[in-house]
C-alpha positions in Angstrom: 116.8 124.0 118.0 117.1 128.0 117.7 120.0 127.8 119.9 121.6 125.4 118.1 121.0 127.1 114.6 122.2 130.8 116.3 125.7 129.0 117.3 126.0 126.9 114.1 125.8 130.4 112.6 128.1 132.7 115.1 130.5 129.6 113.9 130.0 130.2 110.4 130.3 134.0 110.8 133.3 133.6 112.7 135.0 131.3 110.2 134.4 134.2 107.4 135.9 136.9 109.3 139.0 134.3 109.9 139.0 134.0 106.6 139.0 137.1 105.5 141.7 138.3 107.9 143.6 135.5 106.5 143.5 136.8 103.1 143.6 140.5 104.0 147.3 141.1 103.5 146.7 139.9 100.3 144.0 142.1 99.3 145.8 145.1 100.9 149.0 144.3 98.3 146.6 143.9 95.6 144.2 146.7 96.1 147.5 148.9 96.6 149.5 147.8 94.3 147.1 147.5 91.1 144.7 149.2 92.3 146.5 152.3 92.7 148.2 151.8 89.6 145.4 151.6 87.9 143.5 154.8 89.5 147.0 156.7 88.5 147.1 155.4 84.8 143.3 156.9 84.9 144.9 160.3 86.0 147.5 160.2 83.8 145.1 159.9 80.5 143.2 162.4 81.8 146.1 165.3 82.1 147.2 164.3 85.4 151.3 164.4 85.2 152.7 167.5 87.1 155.9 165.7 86.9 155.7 166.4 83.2 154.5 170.2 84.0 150.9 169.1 83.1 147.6 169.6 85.1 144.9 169.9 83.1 143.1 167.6 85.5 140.4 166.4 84.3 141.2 167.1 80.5 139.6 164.4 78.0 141.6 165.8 74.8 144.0 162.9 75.1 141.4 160.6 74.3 139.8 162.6 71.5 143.4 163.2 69.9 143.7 159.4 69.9 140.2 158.0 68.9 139.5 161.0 66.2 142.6 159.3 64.3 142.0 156.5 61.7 145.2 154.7 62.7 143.8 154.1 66.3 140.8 152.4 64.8 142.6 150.6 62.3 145.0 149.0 64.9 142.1 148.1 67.1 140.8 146.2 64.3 144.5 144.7 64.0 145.0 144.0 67.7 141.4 142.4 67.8 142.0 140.5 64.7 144.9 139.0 66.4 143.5 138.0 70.1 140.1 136.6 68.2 142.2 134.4 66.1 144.3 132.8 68.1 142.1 132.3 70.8 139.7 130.7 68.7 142.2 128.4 67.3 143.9 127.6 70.3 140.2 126.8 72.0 139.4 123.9 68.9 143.2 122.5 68.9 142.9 122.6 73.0 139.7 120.6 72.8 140.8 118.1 70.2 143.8 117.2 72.3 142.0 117.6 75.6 139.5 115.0 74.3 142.0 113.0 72.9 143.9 113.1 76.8 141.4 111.0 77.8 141.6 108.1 75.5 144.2 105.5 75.6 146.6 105.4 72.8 150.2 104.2 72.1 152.9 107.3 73.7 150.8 108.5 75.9 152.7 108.7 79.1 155.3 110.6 76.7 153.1 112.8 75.3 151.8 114.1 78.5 154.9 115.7 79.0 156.0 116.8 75.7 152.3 118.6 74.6 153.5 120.8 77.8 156.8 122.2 76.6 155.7 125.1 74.8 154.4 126.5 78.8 157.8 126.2 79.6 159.5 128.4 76.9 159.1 132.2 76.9 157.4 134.1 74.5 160.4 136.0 72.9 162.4 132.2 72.2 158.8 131.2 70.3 159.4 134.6 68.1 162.5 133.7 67.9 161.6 130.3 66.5 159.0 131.7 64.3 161.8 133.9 62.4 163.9 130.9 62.3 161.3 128.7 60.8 159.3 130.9 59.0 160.9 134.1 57.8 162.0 134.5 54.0 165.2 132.3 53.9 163.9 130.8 56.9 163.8 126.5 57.4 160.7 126.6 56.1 161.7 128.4 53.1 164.8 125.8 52.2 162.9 123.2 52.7 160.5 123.9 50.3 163.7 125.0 47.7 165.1 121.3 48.5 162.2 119.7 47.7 161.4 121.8 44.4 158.2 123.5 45.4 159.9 126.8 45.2 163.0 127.6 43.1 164.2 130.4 45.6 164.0 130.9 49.4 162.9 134.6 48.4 159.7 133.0 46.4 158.3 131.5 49.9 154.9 133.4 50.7 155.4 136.3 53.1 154.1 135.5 56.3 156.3 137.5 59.0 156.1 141.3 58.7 152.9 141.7 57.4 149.5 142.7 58.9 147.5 139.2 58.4 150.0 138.2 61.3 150.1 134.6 60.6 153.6 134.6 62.4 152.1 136.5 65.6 149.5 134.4 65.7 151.6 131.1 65.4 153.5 132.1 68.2 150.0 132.3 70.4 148.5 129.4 69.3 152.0 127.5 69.8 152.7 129.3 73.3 148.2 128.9 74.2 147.3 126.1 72.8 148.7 123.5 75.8 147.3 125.5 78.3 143.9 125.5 77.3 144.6 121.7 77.0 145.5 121.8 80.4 142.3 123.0 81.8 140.1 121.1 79.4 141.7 117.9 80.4 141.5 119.0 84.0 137.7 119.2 83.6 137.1 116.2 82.1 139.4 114.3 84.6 136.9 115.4 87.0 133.6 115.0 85.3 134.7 111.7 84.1 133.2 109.7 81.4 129.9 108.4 83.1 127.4 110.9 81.2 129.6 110.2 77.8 128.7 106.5 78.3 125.4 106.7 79.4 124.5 109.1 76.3 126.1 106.5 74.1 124.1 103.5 75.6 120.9 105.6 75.1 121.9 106.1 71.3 123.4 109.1 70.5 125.9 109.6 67.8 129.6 110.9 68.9 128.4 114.3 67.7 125.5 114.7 70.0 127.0 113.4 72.9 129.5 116.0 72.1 127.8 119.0 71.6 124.7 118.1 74.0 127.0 116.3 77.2 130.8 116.7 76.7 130.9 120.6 76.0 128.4 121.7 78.8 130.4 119.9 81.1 133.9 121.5 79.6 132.6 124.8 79.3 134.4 126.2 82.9 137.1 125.2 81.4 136.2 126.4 78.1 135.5 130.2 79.6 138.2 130.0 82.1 140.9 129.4 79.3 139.6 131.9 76.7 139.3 134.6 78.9 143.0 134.6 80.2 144.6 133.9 76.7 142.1 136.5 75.4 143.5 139.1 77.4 147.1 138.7 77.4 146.7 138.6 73.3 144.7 142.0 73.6 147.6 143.5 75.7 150.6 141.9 74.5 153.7 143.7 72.8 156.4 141.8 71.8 155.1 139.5 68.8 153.7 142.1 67.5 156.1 144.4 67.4 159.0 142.0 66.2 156.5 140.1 63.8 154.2 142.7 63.0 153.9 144.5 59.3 154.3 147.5 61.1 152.4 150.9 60.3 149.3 151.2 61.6 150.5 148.9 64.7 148.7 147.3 67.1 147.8 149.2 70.3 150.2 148.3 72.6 152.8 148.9 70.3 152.0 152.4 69.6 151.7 152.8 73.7 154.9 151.8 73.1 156.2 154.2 70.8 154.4 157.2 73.1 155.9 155.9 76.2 159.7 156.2 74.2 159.1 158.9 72.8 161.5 162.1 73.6 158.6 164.2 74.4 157.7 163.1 77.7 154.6 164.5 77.2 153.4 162.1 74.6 153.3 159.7 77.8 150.0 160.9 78.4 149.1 160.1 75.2 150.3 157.0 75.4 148.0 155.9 78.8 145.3 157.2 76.8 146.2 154.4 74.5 146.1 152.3 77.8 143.3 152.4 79.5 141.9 152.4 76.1 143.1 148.9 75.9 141.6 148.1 79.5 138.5 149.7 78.5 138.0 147.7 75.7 139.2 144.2 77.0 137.5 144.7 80.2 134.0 145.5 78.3 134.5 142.7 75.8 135.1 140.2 78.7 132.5 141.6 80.6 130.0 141.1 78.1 131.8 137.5 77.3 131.0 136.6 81.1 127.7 137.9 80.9 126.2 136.0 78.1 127.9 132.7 79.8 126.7 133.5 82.9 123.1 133.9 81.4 123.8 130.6 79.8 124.0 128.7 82.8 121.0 130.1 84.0 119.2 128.7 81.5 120.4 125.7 81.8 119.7 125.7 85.4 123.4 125.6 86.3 123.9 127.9 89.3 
């Protein structure tokens, strides 16, 4: 029996070594590749750029320069504003439609495609759409003149260019919301409908069985989802700068402006403004996965 047990586990370890050297290459492109970027950005924001005639190595005054400014705080608050929001919205229209995936209704087949479109279309043709639709003299806006709600294009409420972001955050939700659906439905594809049923039989109302069976079993998906569209919303550039209300921007667009900057210099700057950005998203989705993580432990879900 020992024997036995010794091979089964010389097996074991020799299929994880296998493994590994399957996925080494890989790793090594990875590691390199971001890895090293990453460990240079680092450099970078801390006066590492003898390219630029600086070596102040290490030299922290490019992150006091930044974070002693009010602007830098006020555009976190913007650049937060806008990843919370649209996450959150795209997580409760991705779970209504999710849920509604799994139900039989007339269109279905059809919809299953069309709900899907948006992942297909790049981000900058869904700005694009949002100034057609929704700018000042916009679709929106003639619409509402045709219909006599308004008695001027010009009199339609301001919602591109301005820092509530309502068109920035259209575009995420629009662009977001059919993946999370994705990965919602995927779940619930594969936890099926047997604990939905049986909680049902047993007498709970569609609220309970919600909240108590369907959204433990969902929440992988739930997490998985949010953290991905979470971060590309904390780091992205282009809606924000095209749709934004400008002055004080949002992070990665005043990286932006360092990084074009004539001075070359101000590069440093703007890595600073960088791994600022990493810093931040990486401790707010650490702490994210933390609390879920605690969550399941408490639930006794390894």
């Amino acid at each position: 029996m020992t024997a036995n047990k010794t091979k089964e586990l010389t097996r074991h370890r020799k299929e994880r070594i296998w493994m590994w050297l399957q996925v080494f290459p890989v790793l090594a492109v990875l590691i390199i590749l971001f890895g090293g970027a990453l460990v240079l950005a680092v450099m970078q924001s801390l006066g590492f750029a003898p390219w630029f005639g600086v070596n102040t190595f290490p030299d922290f005054s490019f992150f006091r320069a930044l974070w002693s400014e009010w602007s830098f705080w006020y555009s976190l608050g913007l650049t937060l504003y806008y990843a919370i929001v649209s996450t959150l919205i795209s997580l409760v229209l991705g779970i209504i439609l999710a849920l509604a995936m799994i139900r039989l209704f007339p269109g279905k087949t059809l919809y299953k495609y069309l709900y899907k479109l948006p992942l297909m279309i790049p981000y900058t043709v869904g700005i694009a759409l949002a100034v057609i639709m929704m700018g000042n003299g916009g679709m929106l806006s003639r619409l509402m003149e045709f219909t006599g709600l308004i008695d001027d294009p010009s009199e339609f409420p301001r919602i591109l260019k301005s820092h509530y972001g309502w068109g920035i955050i259209a575009v995420y939700v629009w662009k977001q919301t059919p993946f999370v659906t994705l990965t919602i439905y995927a779940v619930l594809l594969g936890v099926g409908r047997e604990t939905e049923e049986a909680a049902a039989i047993l007498g709970a109302s569609k609220s309970q069985t919600f909240f108590m069976v369907t959204l433990p079993q969902i929440l992988p998906g739930i997490i998985s989802s949010t953290l991905i569209i979470f971060a590309f919303n904390i780091g992205a550039f282009e809606a924000p700068f095209i749709l934004g209300g400008g002055y004080p921007d949002t992070l990665p667009v005043i990286a932006w402006r360092y990084f074009n900057d004539a001075d070359y210099s101000l590069q440093l700057q703007g890595m600073a403004t960088v791994v600022s950005i990493a810093l931040i998203a990486g401790i707010i989705l650490y702490s994210y996965l933390a609390f879920y993580r605690r969550y399941e432990r408490k639930i006794g879900r390894n």
